[in-house]
VOLUMNU-95413 format. One record per residue (C-alpha): residue in three letters; x negated, y, z negated. Coordinates in pm, whole numbers, padded with zeros to 5 digits, always signed. Layout:
<nodes>
AlaXYZ;...
</nodes>
This chain:
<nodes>
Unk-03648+04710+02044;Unk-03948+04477+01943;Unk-03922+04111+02046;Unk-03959+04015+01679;Unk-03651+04284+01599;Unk-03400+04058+01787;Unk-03499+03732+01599;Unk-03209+03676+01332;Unk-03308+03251+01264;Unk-03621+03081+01256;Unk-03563+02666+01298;Unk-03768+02428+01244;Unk-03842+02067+01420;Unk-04074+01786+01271;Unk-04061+01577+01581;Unk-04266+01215+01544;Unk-04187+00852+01641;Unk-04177+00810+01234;Unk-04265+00386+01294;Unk-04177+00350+00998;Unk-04048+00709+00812;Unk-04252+00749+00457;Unk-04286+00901+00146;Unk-04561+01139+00355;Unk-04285+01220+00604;Unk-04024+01300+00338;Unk-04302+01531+00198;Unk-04372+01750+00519;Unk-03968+01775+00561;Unk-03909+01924+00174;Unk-04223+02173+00223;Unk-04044+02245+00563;Unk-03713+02356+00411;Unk-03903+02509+00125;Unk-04033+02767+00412;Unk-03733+02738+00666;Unk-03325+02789+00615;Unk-03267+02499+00914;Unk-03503+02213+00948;Unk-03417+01907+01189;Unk-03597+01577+01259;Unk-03628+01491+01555;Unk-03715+01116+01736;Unk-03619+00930+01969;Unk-03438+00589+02033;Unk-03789+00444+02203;Unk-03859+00038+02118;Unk-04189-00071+02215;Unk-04342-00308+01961;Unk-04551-00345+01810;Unk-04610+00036+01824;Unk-04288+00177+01797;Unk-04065-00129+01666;Unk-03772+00104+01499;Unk-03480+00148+01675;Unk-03349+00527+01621;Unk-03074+00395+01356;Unk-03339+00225+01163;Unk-03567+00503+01153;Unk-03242+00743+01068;Unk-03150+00490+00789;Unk-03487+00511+00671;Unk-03482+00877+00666;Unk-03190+00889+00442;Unk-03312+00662+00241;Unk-03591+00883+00141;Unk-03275+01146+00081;Unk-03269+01363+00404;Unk-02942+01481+00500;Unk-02805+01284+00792;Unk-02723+01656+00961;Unk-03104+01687+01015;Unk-03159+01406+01182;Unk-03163+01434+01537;Unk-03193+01181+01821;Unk-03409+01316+02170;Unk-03500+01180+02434;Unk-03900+01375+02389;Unk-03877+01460+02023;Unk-04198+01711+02124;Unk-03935+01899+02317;Unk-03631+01846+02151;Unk-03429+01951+02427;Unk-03084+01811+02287;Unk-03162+02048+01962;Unk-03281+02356+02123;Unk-02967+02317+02385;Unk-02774+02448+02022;Unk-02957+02827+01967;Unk-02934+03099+02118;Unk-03315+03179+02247;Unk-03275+03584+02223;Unk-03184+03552+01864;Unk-03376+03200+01770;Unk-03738+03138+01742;Unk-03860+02757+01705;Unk-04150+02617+01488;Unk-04230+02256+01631;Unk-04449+02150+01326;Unk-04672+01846+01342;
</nodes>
């Protein structure tokens, strides 16, 4: 059997600091789940003004605002890895699509 063969699930991780989440953002995430059945977001809890001045609740709040589902939302320590997501699928049957 093919490598591809085994792959039942494609997900899909938009991984940013999002300081501050925007219409743009919102944007990427709907043409993600136009193209993918699971998409998460994932960020991280990282304050460092002025650069990163969100806290991860304000940046999820943010995110809802703009009408993401609170499910997709995802809090990692390196969004760029998303360890705490990928920790969820099983890699034989899973591929991942980090898109940036």
């Amino acid at each position: 059997m093919r490598i591809y063969e085994a792959i039942q699930k494609t997900v899909a991780i938009y991984p940013g600091r999002f300081h501050p989440f925007h219409k743009g953002h919102a944007s990427v995430y709907a043409f993600l789940k136009s193209k993918f059945d699971t998409v998460f977001i994932a960020t991280s809890n990282k304050i460092d003004p002025p650069k990163s001045p969100f806290s991860f609740e304000e940046k999820r709040a943010m995110m809802i605002h703009a009408g993401l589902p609170a499910s997709a939302i995802v809090q990692t320590k390196n969004p760029y890895q998303a360890q705490e997501i990928l920790a969820n699928f099983n890699p034989e049957t899973t591929a991942v699509v980090f898109a940036r």
